[in-house]
N, C-alpha and C positions, 0 to 999 in steps of 0.2 A: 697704372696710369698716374700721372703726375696729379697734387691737388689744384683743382680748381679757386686763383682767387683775382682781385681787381687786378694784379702785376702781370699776370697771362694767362686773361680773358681773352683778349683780343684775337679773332682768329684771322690765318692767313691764308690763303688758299694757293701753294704758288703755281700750279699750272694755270690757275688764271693772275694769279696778280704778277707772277713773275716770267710768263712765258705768251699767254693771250694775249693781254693788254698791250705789255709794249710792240711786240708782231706788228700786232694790229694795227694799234699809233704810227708805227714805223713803215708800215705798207701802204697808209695815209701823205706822210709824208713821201717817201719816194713818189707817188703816184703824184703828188702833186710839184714834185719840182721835176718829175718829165713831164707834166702839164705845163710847165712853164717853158722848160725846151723846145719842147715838139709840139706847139698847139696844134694839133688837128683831130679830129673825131675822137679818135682811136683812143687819145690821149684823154680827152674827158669822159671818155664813156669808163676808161679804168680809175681813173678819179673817184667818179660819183659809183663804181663797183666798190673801191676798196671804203669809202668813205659808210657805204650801208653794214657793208662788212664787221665794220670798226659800230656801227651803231648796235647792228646784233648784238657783238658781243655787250653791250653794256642792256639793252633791253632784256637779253634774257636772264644778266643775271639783278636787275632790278625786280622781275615777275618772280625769282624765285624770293627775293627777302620779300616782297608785298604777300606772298603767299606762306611762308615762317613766321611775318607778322602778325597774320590770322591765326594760326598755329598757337600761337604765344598767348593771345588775347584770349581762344577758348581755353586753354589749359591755364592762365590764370582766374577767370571766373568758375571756371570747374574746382580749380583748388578752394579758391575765396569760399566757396558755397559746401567744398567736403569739410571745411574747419570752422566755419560760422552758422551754416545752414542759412545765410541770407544769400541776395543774389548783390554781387560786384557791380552790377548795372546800375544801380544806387547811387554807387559814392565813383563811379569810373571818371563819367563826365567831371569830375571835382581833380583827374589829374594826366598831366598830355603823354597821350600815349609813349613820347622816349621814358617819360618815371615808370611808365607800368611798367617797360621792355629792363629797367632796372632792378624795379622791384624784385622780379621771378629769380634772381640771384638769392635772393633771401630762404635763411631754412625757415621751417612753419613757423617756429615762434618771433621771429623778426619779421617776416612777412607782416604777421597779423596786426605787430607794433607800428610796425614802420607803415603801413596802409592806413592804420588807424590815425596815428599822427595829425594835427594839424602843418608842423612844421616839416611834412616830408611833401606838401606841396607846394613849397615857396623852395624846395631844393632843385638843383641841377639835378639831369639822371646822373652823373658822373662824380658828385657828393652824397649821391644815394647810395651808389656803389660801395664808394671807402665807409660810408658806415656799418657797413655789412659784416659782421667778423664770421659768422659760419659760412660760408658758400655754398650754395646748392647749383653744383657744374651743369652747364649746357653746351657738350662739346658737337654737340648737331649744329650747332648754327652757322651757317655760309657767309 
């Protein structure tokens, strides 16, 4: 498997980003310029079908990342607490949840640097990142 670093991190999912979503969008639209056609019943009641349709798909895959985000959050206070023996909850509130979700890129001894820091809470997570030179891969993430 390829190394993991900030140039491709990014993950893509394409049955959903390149096959669900546009459908979707696209089943949204047609439905609504036969709503435009054809107003009657029939016509809005496939509107407002395709329109929840199209909603599904984004609710369920927003409950999955709220649910990786918790994920992410116990397994970085688990680690903060295998490598300090203090607890994360501490200094957590001191940074916004996207720095933690960047942090966990970090191998242990950059972690502890970079958490430590004053200056890695006035960073973007996305300048968190590029100072990362070890990576520690998270190729689970949706």
């Amino acid at each position: 498997m390829e190394t993991q670093s900030f140039k491709n991190h990014v993950r893509v999912h394409p049955l959903y980003h390149y096959v669900l979503m546009p459908f979707s969008l696209l089943l949204v639209l047609a439905a609504g310029i036969n709503g435009t056609i054809n107003y009657d019943i029939e016509a809005v009641i496939l509107l407002m079908i395709t329109v929840i349709l199209h909603l599904v798909v984004f609710v369920a895959r927003d409950y999955a990342k709220k649910n990786q985000d918790r994920i992410i959050r116990s397994e970085l206070r688990l680690r903060y607490f295998q490598l300090t023996h203090k607890r994360l909850d501490e200094i957590e509130s001191e940074f916004a949840f996207p720095q933690l979700l960047a942090l966990r890129f970090a191998s242990d001894d950059e972690f502890l640097k970079l958490i430590e820091s004053p200056e890695t809470r006035e960073r973007k997570p996305v300048e968190i990142k590029k100072q990362i030179t070890r990576w520690n891969a998270d190729w689970m993430r949706i």
